[in-house]
C-alpha positions in Angstrom: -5.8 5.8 -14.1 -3.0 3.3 -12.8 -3.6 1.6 -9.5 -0.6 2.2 -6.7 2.1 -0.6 -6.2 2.5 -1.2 -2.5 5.7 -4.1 -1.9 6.4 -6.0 1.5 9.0 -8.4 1.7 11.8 -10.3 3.8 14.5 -9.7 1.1 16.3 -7.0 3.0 17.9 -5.0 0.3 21.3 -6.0 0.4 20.7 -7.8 -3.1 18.8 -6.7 -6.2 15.4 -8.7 -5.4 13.8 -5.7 -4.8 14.8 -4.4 -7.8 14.4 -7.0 -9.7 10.4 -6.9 -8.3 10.2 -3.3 -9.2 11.5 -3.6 -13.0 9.4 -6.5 -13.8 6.7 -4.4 -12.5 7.7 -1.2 -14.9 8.4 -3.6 -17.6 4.7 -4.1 -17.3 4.0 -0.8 -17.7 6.7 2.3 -16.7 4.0 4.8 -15.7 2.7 2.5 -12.4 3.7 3.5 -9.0 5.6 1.7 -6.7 6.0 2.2 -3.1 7.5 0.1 -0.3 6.1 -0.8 2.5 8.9 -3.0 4.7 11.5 -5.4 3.0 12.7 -5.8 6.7 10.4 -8.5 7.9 12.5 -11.1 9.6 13.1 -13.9 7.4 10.4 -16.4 7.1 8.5 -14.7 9.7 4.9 -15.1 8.1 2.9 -13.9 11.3 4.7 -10.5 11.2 4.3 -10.1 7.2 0.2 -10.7 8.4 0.2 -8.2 10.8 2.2 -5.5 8.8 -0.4 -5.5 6.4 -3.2 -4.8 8.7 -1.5 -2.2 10.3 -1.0 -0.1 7.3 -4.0 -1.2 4.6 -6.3 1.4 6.1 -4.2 4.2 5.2 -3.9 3.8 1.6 -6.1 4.3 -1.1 -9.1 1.7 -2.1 -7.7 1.3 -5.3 -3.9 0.3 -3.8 -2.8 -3.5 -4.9 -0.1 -4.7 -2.3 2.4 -7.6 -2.3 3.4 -9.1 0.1 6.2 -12.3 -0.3 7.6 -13.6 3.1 7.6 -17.1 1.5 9.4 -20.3 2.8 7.2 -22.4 1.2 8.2 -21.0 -2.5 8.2 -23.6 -5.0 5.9 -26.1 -3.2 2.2 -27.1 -3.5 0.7 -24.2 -2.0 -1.3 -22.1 -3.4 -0.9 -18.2 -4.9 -3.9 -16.1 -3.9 -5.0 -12.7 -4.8 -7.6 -11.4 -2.2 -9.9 -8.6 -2.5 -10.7 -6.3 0.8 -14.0 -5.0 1.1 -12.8 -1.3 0.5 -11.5 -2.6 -3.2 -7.5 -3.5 -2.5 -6.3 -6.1 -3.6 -3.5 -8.2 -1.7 -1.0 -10.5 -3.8 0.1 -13.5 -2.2 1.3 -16.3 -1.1 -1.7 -18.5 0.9 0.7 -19.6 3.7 -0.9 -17.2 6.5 0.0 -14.1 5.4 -4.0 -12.7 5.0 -4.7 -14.1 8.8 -4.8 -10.7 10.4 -7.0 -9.4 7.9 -9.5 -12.6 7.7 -9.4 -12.5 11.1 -10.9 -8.8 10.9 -13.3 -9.5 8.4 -11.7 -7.7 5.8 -11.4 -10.2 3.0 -14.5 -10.5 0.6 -13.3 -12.0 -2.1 -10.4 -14.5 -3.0 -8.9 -16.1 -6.8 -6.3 -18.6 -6.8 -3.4 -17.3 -9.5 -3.3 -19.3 -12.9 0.2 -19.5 -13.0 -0.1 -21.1 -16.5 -1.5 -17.3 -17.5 -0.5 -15.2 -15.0 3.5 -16.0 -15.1 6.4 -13.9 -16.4 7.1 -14.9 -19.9 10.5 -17.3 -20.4 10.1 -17.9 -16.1 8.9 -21.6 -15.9 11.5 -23.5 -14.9 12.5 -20.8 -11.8 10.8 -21.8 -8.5 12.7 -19.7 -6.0 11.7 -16.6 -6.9 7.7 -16.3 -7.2 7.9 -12.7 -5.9 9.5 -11.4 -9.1 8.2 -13.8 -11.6 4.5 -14.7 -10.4 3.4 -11.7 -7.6 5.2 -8.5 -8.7 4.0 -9.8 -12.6 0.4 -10.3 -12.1 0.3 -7.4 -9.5 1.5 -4.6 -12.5 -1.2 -6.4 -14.6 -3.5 -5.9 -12.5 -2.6 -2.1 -11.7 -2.0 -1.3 -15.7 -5.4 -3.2 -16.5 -3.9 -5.7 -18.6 -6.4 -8.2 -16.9 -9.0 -8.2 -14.1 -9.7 -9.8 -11.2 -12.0 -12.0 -12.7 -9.0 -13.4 -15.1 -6.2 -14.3 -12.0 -8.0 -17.6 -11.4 -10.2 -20.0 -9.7 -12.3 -18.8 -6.5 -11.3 -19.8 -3.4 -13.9 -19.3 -0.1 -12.1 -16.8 2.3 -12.4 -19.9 4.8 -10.1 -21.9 3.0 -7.2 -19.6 2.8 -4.6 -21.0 5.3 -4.7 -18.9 8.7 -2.2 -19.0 11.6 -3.4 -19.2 15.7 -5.2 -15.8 16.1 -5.5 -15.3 20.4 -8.2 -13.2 21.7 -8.0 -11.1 24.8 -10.7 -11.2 27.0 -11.2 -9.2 31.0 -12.2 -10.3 34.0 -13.2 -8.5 37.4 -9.2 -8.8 38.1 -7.4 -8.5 34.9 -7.3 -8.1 31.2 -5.2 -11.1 29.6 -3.7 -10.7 26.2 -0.9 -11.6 24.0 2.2 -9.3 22.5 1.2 -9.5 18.4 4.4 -7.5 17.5 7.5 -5.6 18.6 7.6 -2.1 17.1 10.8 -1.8 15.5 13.2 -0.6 15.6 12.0 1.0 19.1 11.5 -2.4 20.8 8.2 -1.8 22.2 5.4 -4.2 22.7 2.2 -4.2 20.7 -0.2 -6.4 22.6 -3.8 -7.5 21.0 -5.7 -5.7 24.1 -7.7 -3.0 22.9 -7.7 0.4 24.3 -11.5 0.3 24.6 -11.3 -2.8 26.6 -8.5 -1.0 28.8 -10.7 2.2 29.4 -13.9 -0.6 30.2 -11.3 -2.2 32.7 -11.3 1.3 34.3 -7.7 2.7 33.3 -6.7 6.4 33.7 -4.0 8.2 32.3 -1.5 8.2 35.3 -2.2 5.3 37.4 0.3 2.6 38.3 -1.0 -1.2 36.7 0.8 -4.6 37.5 2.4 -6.2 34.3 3.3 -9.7 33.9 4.9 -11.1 30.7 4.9 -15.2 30.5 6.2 -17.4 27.7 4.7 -21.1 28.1 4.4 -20.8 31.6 7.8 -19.9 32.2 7.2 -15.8 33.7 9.6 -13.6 31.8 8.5 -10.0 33.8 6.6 -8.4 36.9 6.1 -5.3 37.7 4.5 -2.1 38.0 4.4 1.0 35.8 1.9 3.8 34.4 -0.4 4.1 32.0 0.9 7.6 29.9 -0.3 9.4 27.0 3.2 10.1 25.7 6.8 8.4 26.4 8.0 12.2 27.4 5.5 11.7 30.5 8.3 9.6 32.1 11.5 9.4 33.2 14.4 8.2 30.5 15.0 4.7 31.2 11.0 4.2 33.4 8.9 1.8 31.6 5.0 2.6 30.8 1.8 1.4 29.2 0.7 3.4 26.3 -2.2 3.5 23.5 -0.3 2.7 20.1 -1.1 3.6 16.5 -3.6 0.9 16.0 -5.6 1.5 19.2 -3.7 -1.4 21.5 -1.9 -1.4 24.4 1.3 -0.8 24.1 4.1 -2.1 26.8 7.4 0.1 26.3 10.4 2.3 28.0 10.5 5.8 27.4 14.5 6.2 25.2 15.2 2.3 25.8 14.1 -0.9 24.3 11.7 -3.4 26.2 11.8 -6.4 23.4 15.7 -6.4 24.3 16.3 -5.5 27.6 13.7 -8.1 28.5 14.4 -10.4 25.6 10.4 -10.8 25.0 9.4 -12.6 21.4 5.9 -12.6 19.8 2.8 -14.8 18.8 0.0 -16.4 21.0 2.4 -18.0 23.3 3.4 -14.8 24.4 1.5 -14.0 27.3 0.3 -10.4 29.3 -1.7 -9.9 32.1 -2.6 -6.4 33.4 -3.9 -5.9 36.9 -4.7 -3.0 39.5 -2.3 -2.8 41.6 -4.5 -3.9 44.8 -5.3 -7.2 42.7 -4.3 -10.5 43.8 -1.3 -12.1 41.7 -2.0 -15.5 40.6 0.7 -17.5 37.9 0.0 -17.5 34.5 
């Protein structure tokens, strides 16, 4: 049985990339399945391309293979990967960051650097800007048709040498839970923070109190204020912002029919900062 055919990109589908991927993959082999999971990744934006992936790998089957190409680099020295998970996916691509949310979760057991002398659309050599079609989407429909194995893609690689961005961790004291915003849920504009709703319910948060929020971006504070921790958006008032549990079990910062990430013009990635505090806490700077 063919293996599924999962594609993420920053190609936007304006042009026929896309569908250039998706006919070198059926040229492989007609019968595989192709599915999509974002082409919308802002361009060059590796750390969100990372983080899409973990938010969705659990959900497919073990025997899925996914691409994902948000690639700057494309052309250069670095390397092509394919990783295995521990459940059995595969992940095609390119070793610029992209596996650091799910080497960070321990989720990568195996990894082979791709032969491109071997694994290579035929009559492609002398194209370097377009390693999605000619190098992931190919060796990705080989894989899935069983045209070759993991074994054949390439040299091993140690999961520890695969290049990782800045992971933060949150952490609690007796005061506050400190955390970062990992992503903005688009196209909603809420905030997706790295503080886990285990660590909120540990801090002692109920459904309906009031917390202190504070959002700081290199020590320059961006937002203070209060607002309640809700099970659902509809809770609220239209317009009132609120702290809620998202889809991956995080704390999520948002306002019920409105868009935080733009009214507040808030970015993402470690330097990105969020404090949460009982309201009778004392407020020191971030």
């Amino acid at each position: 049985m063919n293996k599924l055919i999962v594609l993420q990109s920053d190609f936007g589908l304006s042009d026929g990339a896309v569908s250039a991927m998706y006919g070198v993959i059926k040229t492989v082999d007609r019968t595989l399945s192709i599915n999509d999971l974002t082409h919308q990744i802002p361009q060059f934006n590796i750390w969100e391309a990372s983080y899409r992936l973990l938010q969705t790998v659990h959900y497919w089957p073990s025997d899925t293979i996914f691409v994902s190409i948000v690639d700057p680099g494309v052309g250069s020295r670095r390397r092509s990967v394919v990783a295995r998970l521990s459940n059995g996916q595969l992940i095609v691509t390119p070793d610029n960051g992209t596996l650091t949310h799910l080497a960070h979760t321990g989720l990568i057991e195996k990894v082979r650097i791709i032969d491109e002398t071997k694994n290579r659309l035929p009559n492609s050599g002398e194209s370097h800007t377009f390693h999605g079609r000619d190098i992931f989407a190919y060796t990705a429909a080989r894989l899935a048709s069983g045209h070759i194995s993991f074994a054949d893609i390439g040299k091993p690689l140690a999961p520890e040498q695969l290049v990782q961005l800045d992971v933060a961790e949150s952490y609690q004291t007796d005061e506050a839970l400190f955390g970062t915003i990992d992503i903005i849920d688009r196209p909603f504009g809420n905030l997706w923070t790295n503080i886990e709703r285990k660590q909120f319910v540990q801090f002692g948060a109920r459904y309906g109190e009031a917390f202190e929020l504070s959002i700081s971006h290199h020590n320059r504070d961006i937002y203070r204020n209060y607002m309640t921790y809700s099970r659902t958006f509809a809770e609220l008032r239209i317009g009132e912002p609120l702290l809620y549990v998202n889809s991956l079990d995080h704390i999520g910062i948002g306002i019920n029919q409105g868009s935080f990430a733009g009214a507040y013009a808030v970015g993402t990635g470690t330097s990105w900062k969020v404090v949460l505090r009982r309201p009778s806490a004392p407020y020191k700077s971030l």
